[in-house]
Each structure stands twice: as structure tokens, then as C-alpha cells.
N, C-alpha and C positions, 0 to 999 in steps of 0.2 A: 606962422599959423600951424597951428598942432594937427598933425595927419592918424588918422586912426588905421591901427592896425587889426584887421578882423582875423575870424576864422575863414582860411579859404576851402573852397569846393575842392576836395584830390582826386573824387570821383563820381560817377554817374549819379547814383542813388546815395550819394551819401547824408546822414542826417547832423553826425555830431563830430567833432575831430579831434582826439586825446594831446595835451600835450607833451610830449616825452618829457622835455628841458628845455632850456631858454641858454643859450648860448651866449646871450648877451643880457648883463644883468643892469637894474635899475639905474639908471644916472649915467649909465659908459655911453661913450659918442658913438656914432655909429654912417657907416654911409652908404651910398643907393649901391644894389649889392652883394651887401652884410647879410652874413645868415646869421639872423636873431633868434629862430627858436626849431625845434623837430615837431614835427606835428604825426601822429600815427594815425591810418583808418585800419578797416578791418583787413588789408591787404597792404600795405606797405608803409615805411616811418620815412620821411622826406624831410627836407631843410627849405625854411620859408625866409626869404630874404626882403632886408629892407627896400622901399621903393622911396624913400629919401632920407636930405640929409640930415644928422641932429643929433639927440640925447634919447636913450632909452627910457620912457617913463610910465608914470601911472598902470603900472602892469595887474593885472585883475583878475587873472587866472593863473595856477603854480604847475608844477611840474605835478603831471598824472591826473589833472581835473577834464573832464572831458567837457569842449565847450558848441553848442549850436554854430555850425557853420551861420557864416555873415555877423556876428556876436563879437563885440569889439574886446581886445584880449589885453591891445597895450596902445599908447601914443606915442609916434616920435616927436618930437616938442622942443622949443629953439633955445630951452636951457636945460641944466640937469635936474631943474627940481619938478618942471611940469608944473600941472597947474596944481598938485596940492591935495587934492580933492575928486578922484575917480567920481565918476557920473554912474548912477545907480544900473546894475548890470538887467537888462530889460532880454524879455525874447524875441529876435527879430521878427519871427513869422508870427505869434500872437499882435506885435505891434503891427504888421502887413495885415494881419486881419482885420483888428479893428479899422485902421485907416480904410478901407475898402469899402466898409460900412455895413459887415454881412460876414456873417462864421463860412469857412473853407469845408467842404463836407470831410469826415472819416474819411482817413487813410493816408496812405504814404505819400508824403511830401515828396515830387523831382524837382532839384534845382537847377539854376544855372551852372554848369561844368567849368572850370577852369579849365582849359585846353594847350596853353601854350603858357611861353614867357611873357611875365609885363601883362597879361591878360586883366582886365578890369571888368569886360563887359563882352556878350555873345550875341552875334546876330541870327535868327532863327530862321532858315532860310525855309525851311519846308515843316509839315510834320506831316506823318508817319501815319497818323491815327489820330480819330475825331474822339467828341465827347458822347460816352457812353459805348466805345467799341470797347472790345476783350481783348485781352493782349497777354502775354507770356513774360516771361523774366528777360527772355533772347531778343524778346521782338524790338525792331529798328519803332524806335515812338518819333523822330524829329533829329532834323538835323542843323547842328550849329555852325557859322561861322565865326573864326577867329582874322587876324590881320594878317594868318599865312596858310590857313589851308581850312579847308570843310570838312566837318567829322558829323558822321553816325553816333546817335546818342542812344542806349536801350532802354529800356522800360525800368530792368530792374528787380519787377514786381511783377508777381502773377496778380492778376485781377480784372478791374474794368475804367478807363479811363474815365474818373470822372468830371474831371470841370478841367478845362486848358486855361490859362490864366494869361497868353502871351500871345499875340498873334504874328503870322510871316511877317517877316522885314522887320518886327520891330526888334532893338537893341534893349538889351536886361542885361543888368549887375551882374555878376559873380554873386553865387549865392541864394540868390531870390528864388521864389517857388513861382517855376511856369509850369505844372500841371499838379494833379494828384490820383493815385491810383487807387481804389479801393476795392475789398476783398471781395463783397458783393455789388450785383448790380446796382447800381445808382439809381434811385425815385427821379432825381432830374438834375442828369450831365448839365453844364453849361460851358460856354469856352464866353470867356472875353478880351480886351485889348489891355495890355501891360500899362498905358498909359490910362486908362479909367479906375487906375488903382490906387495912381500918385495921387496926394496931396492937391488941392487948388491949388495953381500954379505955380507947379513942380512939370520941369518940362520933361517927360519919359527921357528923354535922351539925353538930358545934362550931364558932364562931369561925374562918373560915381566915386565914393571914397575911395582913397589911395587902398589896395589888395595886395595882398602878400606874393609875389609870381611862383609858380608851381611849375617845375615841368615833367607834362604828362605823354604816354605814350601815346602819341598820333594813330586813330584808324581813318583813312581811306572812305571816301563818299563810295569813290567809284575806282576799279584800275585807269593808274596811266598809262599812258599811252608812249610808247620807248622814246626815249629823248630823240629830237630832232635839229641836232645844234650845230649851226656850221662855223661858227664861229666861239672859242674859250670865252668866257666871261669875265671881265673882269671885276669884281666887287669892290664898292667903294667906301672906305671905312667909313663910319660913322662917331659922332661926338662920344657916341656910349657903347660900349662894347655886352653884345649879351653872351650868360656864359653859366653855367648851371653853377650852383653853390659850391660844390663839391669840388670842381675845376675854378670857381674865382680861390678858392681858399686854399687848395696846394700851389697857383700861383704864384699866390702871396708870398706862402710859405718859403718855396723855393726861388722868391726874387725873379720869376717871368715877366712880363709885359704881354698878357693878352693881348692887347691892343697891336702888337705887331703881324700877328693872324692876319687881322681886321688888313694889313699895311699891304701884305702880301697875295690879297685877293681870296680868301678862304672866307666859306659861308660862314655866316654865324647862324646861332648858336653857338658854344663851344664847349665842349665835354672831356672829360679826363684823357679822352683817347690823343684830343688834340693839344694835349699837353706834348706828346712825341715828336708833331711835325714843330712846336716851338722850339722844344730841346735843341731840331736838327738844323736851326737856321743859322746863318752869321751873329757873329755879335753886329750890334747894331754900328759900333764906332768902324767895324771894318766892309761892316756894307756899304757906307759910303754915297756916291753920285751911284755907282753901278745898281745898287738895290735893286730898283724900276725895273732895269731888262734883265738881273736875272730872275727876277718871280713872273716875266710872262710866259703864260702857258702855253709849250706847243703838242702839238698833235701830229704824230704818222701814222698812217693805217699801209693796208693789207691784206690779200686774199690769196688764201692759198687752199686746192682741193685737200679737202680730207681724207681720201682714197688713201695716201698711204701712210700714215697713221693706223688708220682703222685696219687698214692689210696687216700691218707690223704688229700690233696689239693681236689681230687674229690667228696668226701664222705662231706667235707665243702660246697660244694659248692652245693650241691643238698641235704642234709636233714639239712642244719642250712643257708642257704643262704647268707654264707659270703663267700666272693670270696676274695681269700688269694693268692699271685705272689711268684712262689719258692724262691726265692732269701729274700723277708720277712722271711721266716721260714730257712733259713739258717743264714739266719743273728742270730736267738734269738736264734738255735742252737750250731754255733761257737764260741758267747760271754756266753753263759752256760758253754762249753767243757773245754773254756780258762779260766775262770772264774776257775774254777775247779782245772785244768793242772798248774796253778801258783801261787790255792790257795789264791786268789785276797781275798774273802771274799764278803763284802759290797762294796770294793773300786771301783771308776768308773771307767766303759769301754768301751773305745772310737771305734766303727769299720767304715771300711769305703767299699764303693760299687764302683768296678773300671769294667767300660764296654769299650769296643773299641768305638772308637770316641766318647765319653759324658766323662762328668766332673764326677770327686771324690764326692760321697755324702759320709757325716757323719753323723753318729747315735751314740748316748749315752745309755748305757744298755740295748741294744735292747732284751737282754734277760730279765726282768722285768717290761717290756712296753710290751703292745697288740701287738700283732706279724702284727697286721691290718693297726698299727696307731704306725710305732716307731718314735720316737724324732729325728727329724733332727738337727741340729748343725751347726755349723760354721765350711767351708770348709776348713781353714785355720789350725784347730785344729789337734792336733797332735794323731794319729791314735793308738793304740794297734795291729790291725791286719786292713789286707785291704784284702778285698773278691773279688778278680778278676772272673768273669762273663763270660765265654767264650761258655756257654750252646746255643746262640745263632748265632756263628759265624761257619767256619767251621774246626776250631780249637778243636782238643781232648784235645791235652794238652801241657805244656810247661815248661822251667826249665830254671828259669832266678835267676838276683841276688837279691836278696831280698834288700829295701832299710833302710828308717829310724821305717819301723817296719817287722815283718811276712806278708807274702802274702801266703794267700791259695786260690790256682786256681781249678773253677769249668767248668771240660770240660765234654761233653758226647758222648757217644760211644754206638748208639744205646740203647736198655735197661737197659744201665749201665752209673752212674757216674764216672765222673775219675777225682779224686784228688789228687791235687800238692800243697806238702809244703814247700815254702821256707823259709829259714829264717839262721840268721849269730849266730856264738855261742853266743855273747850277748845278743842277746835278748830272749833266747831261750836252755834250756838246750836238749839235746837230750832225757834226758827221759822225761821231759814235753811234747816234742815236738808228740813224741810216743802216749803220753797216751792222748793230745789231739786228736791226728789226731783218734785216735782210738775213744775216748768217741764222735766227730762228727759222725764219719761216723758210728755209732751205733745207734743215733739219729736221721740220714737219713735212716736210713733200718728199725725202728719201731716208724713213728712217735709220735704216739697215745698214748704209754708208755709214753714217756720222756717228753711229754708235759702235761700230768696228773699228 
């Protein structure tokens, strides 16, 4: 059966979506996926992937036509010729109109958001704002849920909500208009039920058409709340691996098996970054029976006061006038410890600085370099240990899975640091892992010694 491929929603208020190029041309096979076309809005051009298997066909819009989100652009179809015959290109929300039985009043169409991967449909968990309030461009109008998390939706539009088209709890397509805003007050707001809009028996919540997966920056309903996990996780693959376009097609390219991520206990999604932790695994023929225990994840922690640190950083900075950032002196600490703990010798070592919302710096033997002035590197480069930074957020501490090396997380707790190791038995024996985590935080409790 022929799956239709629409326009999907890439964002809040969007009305229409350009399409750069099609990637995949009429009659080529194709599989659940496959990035088939770019699609542009007025803020970013993204790759929209098949959601099944087949032949590219009946395509309806060319490269550069801009099409009504939900407006059907192409079919995937169970042979290459399709059916032959495109089916006359209609406009969804006029055809949502009439079916309704009653004109949508002026103004800005919102539709359903596409929010994550594989998304087809959003559940409306709350709104924001009734029919006939005023509302701002920033203002939070309704919040969606998806199959992993709850997001804030905005308005968009400055004006006045006028009619809601979708009520709490019910589930809508991708696409579909559940409100409208308009520039003037509204004669008479209405809100009604998303299922008094379907068709006679059209069940609101049935199956929606096959949707192009998108993936979109996630916001936040509300802050979490710092992880509470006493125990690693482990993730259990799944038949289908999800994986952004981008990242399935260098993959490809470069002969990876996503699906080994999946093998190893790593969340999905998966994105170009985690192409690095594949690079760094076994090959598969020499993982063997062992695999299993070496990708489980262990954990050591740590508390150590931060008084001397802080003394040793301040005592720099007022009788030698160099002004030294903790995370410099941890760094030439941890690649000392490690340096030590596996016995490295001379051999080089790569660490790297992971902070919330900023990029991955690399450093190359920051323990042999001015603790002032360490060598930066190319962020590409494949890490020995990554030093997560949480000293400034409101984060103590956390216990995740370690990827393509060790992470040691720096949280604090009032006058005391609180250190988190993670790491898989590959990369890391448990008495290494011991005698480094110990020889650091030895070197944070007296810095003066260990840097003499």
C-alpha cells in the first residue's frame, strides 16, 4: 500500500516548507531512514527521512517550490512506477475547513509541531491560553507531548487567540491547525474538540499518515530535577535503530553499524558526535563472548574538600600574579593520575572539557604543558578521558554511561568536591580506575605537593 509522504511541521508557527532538493529521485528504492529530500523554513534546511520501505514515486513538488505543511509532496509505493497518476494537489487546511463545516476565522494558522524522531502525532497536554485572550509572539500558548518528553509551544504571533481547534488530552497529526491567532480582537473566539472536526466516523485518534521524522531542538516543560540513579542503565537494543539523517548517511558511507551503539547500551537517538564512540569500539569479530562485560558500565565516586584547590588557585593569584581557572589545574591533574593509573609513560594524552551547553575542548598532555597555556587541539580528536564540568550549574553529580572513553564528573557540594567516574571495563580496569580516581583527588586536596 502507497504511504504518502507530506510536508512536515520543523517548527512552531510554521505555515509553508521550501524544498531545497530531493535526494532521492523518482523510481530509486528507498528504506525506512533514507533521507529523501531538504526541506528549508525560515530558520534552518534539515533532511527528512523515509518512514518506509519502497520505490520513490509520484513526486509533486520540485526543488525550490514551497509547499503547505501536511500537503502531500511524494508516495513511497511497492514498485517503481507508482500509481501513474498523482492525485490533484489540494490544500490541507482549506480541505480541514470545509470538512468542519464552517470557515476558520482570519489569521495565523498554529499547527501541530513535529518535536522529535518518528513523531506522527502530539498530545496536548495543557494550553496556555483560552479563546479570545492576547498573547505575544514569546508567550507559552500550550504544551505538547511527544513519546519522550513534553515541550512548550509559543504563540509565535502577536495578537488574540482566536478559536482553539483541539482540546487537553486529545492526540492531532503532525500538521493540523489546533488554534489561530488573529491580529484583532475576535467578534467570537471559539475553542472546540479536534475530534468534532473529523469526518463521520473518522476516529480522532486513528493511525495518521506515514510523516517525514524531523529532529527538533527539544525545550524543557519544566527544569529537572539532578539525576537520582543508583544504579547504570542498561539500554536494550531495539529492532530499529534511531539515528538522525546525517549520522545514518556517514554511517553508511563509512561502513558503521549503528546498531552496535544500540548493542552497547547507549541511548538513542544518535547523532554525528556518536559516530566517535563507534569508531572507538572493537571490531565486532574480535568482541566476541567478552562484549557483554566489557560495555557494562561502572561507576566510582568521591569527595574531596575543596579548601585546597581554592587556597592554591588563591595564593597564585596574589603573591605570583597569575591567575589560573580550576578546571586548567584539573585537567594537568587527571592526565598526571591517568598518565600513572595505565602506566601510559611518554605516550600522548588526549583529555577533553565537556560543560553544559558549550562545545568539547581538547587538550594534548595537559599535564606537561603550563597548567596557564595548555595546547588545544582539534575537537574531532579522539579523547582519553573527557572532564565534565558541572562546578557551575546546579548539578552535584551524576551517573551516566560512559561513551567512546572515561568521563570524570566534577560536581560541588558546598566546601566539598564530588567526583564521578565513569567508565566501561574496556577502557578501564577496575584497579586502574581505583588508583586513578584516588591519585586525583589526592592532587586536589594538596595542590602544592603534586605540582612541585
Amino acid at each position: 500500500m502507497p504511504h504518502e509522504i507530506i510536508m512536515p511541521a520543523l517548527g512552531m508557527a510554521q505555515d509553508t516548507g521550501k524544498i531545497v532538493s530531493w535526494l532521492k529521485q523518482s523510481g530509486d528504492p528507498v528504506r525506512i531512514g533514507d533521507a529523501i529530500m531538504e526541506v528549508e523554513t525560515d530558520k534552518t534546511t534539515m533532511e527528512v527521512e523515509a518512514q518506509a520501505d519502497g520505490f520513490l514515486t509520484d513526486i509533486m513538488a520540485g526543488a525550490g517550490e514551497d509547499v503547505p505543511v501536511g500537503q502531500a509532496v511524494a508516495r513511497i509505493s511497492d514498485n517503481a512506477t507508482g500509481s501513474g497518476a498523482p492525485p490533484p494537489v489540494s490544500n490541507p487546511r482549506q480541505d480541514e475547513n470545509t470538512a468542519s463545516g464552517d470557515n476558520l476565522p482570519e489569521g495565523q494558522s498554529i499547527i501541530m509541531p513535529a518535536l522529535g524522531m518518528t513523531q506522527d502525532t502530539g498530545l496536548i497536554v495543557a494550553w496556555h491560553k483560552s479563546a479570545g485572550d492576547p498573547v505575544s509572539a514569546g508567550d507559552i500558548l500550550l504544551e505538547v507531548e511527544t513519546d519522550k518528553s513534553v515541550m512548550e509551544v509559543e504563540a509565535g504571533h502577536d495578537g488574540y487567540v482566536a478559536a482553539i481547534l483541539a482540546e487537553t488530552r486529545e492526540v492531532v497529526p503532525v500538521g493540523d491547525i489546533i488554534a489561530v491567532i488573529s491580529a484583532q480582537p475576535p467578534a467570537n473566539p471559539f475553542s472546540r474538540s479536534f475530534a468534532s472536526r473529523q469526518p463521520k466516523g473518522v476516529n480522532a485518534n486513528s493511525e495518521a499518515p506515514v510523516t517525514p521524522s524531523i529532529k527538533a531542538a527539544p525545550k524543557p516543560a519544566t527544569q529537572a530535577a539532578p539525576p537520582a540513579a543508583t544504579k547504570a542503565a542498561k539500554v536494550v537494543p531495539s529492532a530499529r535503530v534511531l539515528a538522525s539523517p546525517k549520522a545514518r548517511r556517514l554511517a553508511r558511507e563509512q561502513g558503521l553499524d549503528l546498531s552496535r551503539l544500540a548493542e552497547q547500551g547507549i541511548a538513542q537517538p544518535y547523532h554525528v558526535a556518536d559516530l566517535e564512540t563507534l569508531r572507538a569500539l572493537p571490531p565486532a569479530a574480535q568482541a566476541g563472548v567478552s562484549s557483554a562485560s566489557n560495555a557494562t558500565p561502572l561507576h566510582v565516586s568521591a569527595r574531596v574538600p575543596a579548601s585546597g584547590c581554592d587556597d592554591f588557585i588563591r595564593w597564585l593569584a596574589d603573591d605570583g600574579n597569575i591567575k589560573l581557572e580550576p578546571a586548567q589545574l584539573w585537567l594537568r591533574f587527571a592526565a598526571a593520575a591517568l598518565r600513572h593509573a595505565k602506566q601510559h609513560g611518554s605516550d600522548r594524552l588526549v583529555l577533553g572539557i565537556d560543560r553544559p551547553n558549550a562545545d568539547t575542548t581538547r587538550y594534548a598532555d595537559p599535564d606537561t604543558t603550563r597548567p596557564t597555556q595548555p595546547e588545544t587541539i582539534d575537537a574531532e580528536t579522539v579523547a582519553d578521558l573527557i572532564l565534565r564540568d558541572l562546578t557551575g550549574t546546579l548539578l552535584i553529580s551524576v551517573r551516566l554511561t560512559a561513551g567512546a572513553a572515561p568521563v570524570l564528573t566534577m560536581g560541588r557540594d558546598d566546601a566539598s568536591y564530588v567526583l564521578g567516574l565513569d567508565f566501561l571495563e574496556a577502557q578501564l580496569s577496575e584497579t586502574e580506575a581505583i588508583q586513578f580516581l584516588t591519585d586525583f583527588a589526592e592532587r586536589l586536596q594538596e595542590p602544592l605537593r603534586h605540582i612541585l
